[in-house]
C-alpha positions in Angstrom: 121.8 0.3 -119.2 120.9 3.1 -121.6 123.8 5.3 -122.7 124.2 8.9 -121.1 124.1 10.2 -124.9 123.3 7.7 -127.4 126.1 6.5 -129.5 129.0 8.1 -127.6 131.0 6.8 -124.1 130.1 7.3 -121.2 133.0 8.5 -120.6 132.9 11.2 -123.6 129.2 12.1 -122.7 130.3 13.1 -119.0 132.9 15.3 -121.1 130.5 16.9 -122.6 128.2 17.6 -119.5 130.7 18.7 -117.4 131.0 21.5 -119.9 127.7 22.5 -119.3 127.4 26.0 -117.6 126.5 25.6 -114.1 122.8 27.7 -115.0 122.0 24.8 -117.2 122.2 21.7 -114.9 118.1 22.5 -113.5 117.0 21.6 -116.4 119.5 19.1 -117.7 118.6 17.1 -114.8 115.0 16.8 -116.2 116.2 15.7 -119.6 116.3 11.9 -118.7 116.7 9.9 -115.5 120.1 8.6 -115.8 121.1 12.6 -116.1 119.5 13.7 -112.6 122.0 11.8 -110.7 124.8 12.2 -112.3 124.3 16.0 -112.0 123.6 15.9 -108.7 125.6 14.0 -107.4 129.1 14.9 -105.3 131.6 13.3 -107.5 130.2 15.4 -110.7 131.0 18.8 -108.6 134.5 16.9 -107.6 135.7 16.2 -111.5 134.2 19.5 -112.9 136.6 21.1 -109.9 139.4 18.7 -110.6 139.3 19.8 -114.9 139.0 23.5 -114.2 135.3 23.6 -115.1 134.1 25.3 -112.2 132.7 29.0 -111.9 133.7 31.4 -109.4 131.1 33.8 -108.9 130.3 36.7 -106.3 127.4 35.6 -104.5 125.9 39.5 -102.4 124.2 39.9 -99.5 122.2 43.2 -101.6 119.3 45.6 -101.6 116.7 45.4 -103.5 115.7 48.4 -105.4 112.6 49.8 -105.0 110.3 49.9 -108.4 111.7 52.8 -109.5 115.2 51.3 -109.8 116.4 53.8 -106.6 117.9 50.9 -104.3 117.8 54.0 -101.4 114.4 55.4 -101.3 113.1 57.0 -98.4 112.1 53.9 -96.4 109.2 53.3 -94.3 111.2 50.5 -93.0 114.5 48.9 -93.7 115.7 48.0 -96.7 114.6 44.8 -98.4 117.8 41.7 -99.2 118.1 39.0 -101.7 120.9 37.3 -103.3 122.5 38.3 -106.1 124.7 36.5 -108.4 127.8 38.1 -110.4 129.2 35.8 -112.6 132.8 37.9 -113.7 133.8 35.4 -116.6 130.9 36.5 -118.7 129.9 39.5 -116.6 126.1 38.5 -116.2 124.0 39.2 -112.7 121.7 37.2 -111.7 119.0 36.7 -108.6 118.3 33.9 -106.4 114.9 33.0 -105.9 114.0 34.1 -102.1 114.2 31.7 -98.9 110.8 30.2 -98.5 110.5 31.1 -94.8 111.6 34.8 -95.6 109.6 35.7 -99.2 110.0 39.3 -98.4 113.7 39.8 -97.8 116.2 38.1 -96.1 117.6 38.6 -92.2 118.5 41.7 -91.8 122.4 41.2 -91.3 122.5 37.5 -92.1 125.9 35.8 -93.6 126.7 34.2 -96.2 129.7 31.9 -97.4 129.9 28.7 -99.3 130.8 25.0 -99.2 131.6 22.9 -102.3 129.3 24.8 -104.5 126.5 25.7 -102.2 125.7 28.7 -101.1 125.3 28.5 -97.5 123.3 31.4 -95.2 123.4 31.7 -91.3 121.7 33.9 -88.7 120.8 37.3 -89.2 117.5 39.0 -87.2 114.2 38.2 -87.3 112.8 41.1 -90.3 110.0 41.4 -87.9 111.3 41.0 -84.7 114.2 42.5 -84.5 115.3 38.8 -82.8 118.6 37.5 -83.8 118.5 33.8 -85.6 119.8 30.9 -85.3 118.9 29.2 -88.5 120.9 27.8 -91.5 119.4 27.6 -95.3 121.9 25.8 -98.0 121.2 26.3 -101.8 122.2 23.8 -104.4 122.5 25.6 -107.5 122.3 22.3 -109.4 118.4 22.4 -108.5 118.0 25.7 -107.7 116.1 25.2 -104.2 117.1 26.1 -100.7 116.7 23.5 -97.9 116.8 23.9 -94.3 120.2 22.9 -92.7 120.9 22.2 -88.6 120.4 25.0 -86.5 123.4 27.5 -85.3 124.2 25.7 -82.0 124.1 29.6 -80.1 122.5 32.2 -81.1 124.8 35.6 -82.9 124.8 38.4 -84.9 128.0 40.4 -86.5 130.5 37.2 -86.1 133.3 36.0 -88.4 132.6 33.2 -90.6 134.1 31.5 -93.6 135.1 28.0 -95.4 137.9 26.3 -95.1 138.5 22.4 -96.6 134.8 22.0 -97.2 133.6 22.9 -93.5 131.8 26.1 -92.5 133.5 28.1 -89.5 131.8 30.8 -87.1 133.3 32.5 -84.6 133.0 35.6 -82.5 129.6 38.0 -82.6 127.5 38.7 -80.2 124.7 37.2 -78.3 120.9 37.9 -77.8 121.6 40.2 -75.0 124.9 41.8 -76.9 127.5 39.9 -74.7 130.6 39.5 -77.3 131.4 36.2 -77.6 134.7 33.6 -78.2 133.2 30.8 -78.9 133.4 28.7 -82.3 131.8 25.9 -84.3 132.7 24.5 -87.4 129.6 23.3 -90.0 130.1 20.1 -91.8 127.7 20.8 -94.3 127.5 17.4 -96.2 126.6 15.6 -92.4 124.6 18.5 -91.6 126.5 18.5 -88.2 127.8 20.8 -86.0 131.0 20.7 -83.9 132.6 23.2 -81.5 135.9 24.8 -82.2 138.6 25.7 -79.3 137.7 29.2 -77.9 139.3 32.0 -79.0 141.4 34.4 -76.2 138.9 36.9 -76.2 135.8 37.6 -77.3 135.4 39.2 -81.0 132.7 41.3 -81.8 131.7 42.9 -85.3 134.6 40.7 -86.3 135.4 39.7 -89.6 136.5 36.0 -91.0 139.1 35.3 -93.8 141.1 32.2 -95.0 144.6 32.7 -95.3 146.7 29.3 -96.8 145.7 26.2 -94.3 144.5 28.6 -91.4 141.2 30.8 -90.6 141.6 33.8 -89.4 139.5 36.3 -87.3 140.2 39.7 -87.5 139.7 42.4 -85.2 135.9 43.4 -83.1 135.9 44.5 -80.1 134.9 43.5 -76.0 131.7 43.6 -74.3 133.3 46.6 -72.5 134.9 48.3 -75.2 131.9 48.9 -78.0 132.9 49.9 -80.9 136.6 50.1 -79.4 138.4 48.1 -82.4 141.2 45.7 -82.2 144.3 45.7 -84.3 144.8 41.8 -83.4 143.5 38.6 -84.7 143.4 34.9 -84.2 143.5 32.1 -86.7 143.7 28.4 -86.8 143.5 25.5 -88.4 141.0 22.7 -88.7 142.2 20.4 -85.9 144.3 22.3 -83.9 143.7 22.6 -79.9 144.0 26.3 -79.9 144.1 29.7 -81.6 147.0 31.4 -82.6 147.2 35.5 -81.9 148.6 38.0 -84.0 149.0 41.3 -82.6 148.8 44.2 -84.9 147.4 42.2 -87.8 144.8 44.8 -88.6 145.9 48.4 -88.9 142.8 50.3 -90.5 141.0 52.6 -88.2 137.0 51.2 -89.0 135.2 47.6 -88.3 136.9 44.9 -90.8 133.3 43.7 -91.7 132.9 43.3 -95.7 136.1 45.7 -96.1 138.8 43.1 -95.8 141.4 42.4 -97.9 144.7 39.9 -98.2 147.2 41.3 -100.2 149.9 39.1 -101.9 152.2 39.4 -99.3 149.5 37.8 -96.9 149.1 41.4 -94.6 145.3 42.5 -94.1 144.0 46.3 -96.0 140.9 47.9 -96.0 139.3 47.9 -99.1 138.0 51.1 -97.8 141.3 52.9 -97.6 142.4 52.1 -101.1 140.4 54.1 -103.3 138.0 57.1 -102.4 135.4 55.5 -104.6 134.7 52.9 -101.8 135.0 55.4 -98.8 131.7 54.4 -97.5 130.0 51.1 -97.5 133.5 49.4 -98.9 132.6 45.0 -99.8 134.8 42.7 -101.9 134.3 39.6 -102.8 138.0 37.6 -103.8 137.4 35.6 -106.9 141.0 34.4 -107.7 143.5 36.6 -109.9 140.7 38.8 -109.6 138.0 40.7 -106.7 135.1 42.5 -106.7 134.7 45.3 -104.9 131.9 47.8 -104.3 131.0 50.8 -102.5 130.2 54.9 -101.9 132.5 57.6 -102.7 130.3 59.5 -100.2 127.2 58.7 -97.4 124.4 58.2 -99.5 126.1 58.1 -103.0 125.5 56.0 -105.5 127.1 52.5 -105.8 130.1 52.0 -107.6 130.9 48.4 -108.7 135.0 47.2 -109.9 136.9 44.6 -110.9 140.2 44.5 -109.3 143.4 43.2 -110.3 145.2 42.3 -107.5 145.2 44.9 -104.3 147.4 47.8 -106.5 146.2 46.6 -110.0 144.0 47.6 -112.6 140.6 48.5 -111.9 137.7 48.1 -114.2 134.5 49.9 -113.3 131.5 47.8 -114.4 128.2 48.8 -115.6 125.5 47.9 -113.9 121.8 48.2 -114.5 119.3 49.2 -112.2 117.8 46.0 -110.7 121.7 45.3 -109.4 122.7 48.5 -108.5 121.9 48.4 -104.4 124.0 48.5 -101.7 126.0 45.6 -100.8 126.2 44.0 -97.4 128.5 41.7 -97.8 129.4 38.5 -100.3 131.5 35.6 -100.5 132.8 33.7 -103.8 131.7 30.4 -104.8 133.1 28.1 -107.0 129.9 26.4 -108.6 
């Protein structure tokens, strides 16, 4: 069997490719066949993870500017998504290429999270149609291509979703016909397999998902009867558990949670929103370990500003950001590639 890297260990070659940065591995997996599956596989991800070699970048839900660099102009329609990728170690941006089934933007409203180094993105409505989705599309960064995963078992828009121990959650949302909904699944993203989750007490929408220790939480929306009628209470629970806990008075901002929520160090939920006047309007942040990144208006139809944050009360470091990344964020989620 030939050598990984001629004239050194296996075991001191894989040192030296798991040092490899993460936008590397496309085309290190062409340099020779015994490299392609080592790269790929699951247990590479696993030891990089395990040594501290892992990256955890913002991945945003984010307009694309027009050509003029304006990511607001006057629109003949709405605005046009793609992915963009923050890395805050070195402080580059970068973009995903497009979906294949949606070249021209994605869902408008879609989600995003992540799963052991995928970037994983659900739902959202039909650009066209106006038709809310039920689809799934999973990136692998290693080979830079999107593939189609297993359907949403319902079809929802605006519902709470997040990762916890590998596995994709949803919960909450609202249906085709804007009924508010308590169900849940959880996404096994390896198996490509859905499973449903306990329901919730009542139904949660425009809700907002966050993990919190061992537990996923739910935060907030509203009732099919109350629109726009916020909740201060939430649910959470963990992976195996017959039922969701509630926590009254969990959420004490006035506005929908969506994009704006944060976890202090003390564990109690803040808006984002509410902590600084430049992110009055349009508030997202994207936790990325001792630090988050946070964006947002000072005012409607003001410019974007984009931080780094130490901490919820720390120090703040504005960052500059050129034209092609300068649109609105709809939301984000960090992951550790």
């Amino acid at each position: 069997m030939t050598e990984l890297i001629p004239s050194l260990p296996d075991e001191i070659a894989l040192e030296c490719l798991f040092r490899l940065h993460y936008t590397t591995h496309r085309v290190a997996s062409q340099v020779c066949k015994r490299w392609r599956p080592v790269l790929q596989s699951r247990d590479f991800y696993y030891q990089r993870k395990q040594n501290g070699l892992t990256h955890k970048a913002a991945c945003l839900i984010q307009a694309i500017p027009d050509q003029n660099g304006s990511s607001q102009p006057k629109p003949i329609g709405p605005p046009k998504y793609g992915v963009s990728i923050f890395d805050s170690v070195n402080g580059s941006w970068d973009r995903v290429d497009p979906v294949p089934a949606y070249p021209d933007g994605l869902p408008l409203f879609c989600q995003v999270t992540s799963s052991e180094g995928k970037l994983v993105l659900l739902g959202g409505w039909d650009p066209v149609k106006y038709e809310p989705l039920s689809q799934v599309f999973v990136y692998e960064f290693t080979t830079r291509q999107w593939r189609r995963g297993k359907d949403m078992p319902e079809n929802r828009s605006f519902f709470a979703v997040g990762e916890l121990n590998g596995r994709i959650i949803i919960a909450g949302g609202h249906d085709e016909n804007k009924n508010a909904l308590k169900t849940a699944w959880v996404y096994d993203v390896i198996q490509d397999e859905w499973a449903e989750l306990p329901q919730m007490s009542q139904e949660r929408d425009e809700c907002e998902g966050v993990v919190i220790g061992s537990e996923f939480w739910v935060v907030s929306g509203y009732r099919t009867d109350s629109q726009g009628g916020f909740e201060g209470s939430a649910e959470s629970i963990e992976l195996g558990a017959s039922k969701w806990k509630r926590v009254e008075d969990a959420w004490k901002a006035s506005q929908c949670p969506r994009s704006s929520l944060g976890v202090g160090s003390d564990e109690k939920l803040f808006s984002w929103a509410e902590s600084d006047s430049a992110l009055k309007v349009g508030a997202s942040s994207v936790h990325l370990g001792e630090k988050t990144f946070v964006s947002g208006s000072a005012h409607e139809g003001g410019p974007q500003g984009f931080f780094l944050v130490d901490g919820q009360n720390g120090k703040w470091e504005k960052l500059n950001v050129t034209g092609e990344f300068c649109g609105f964020v709809q939301s984000g989620c960090c992951v550790e590639i």
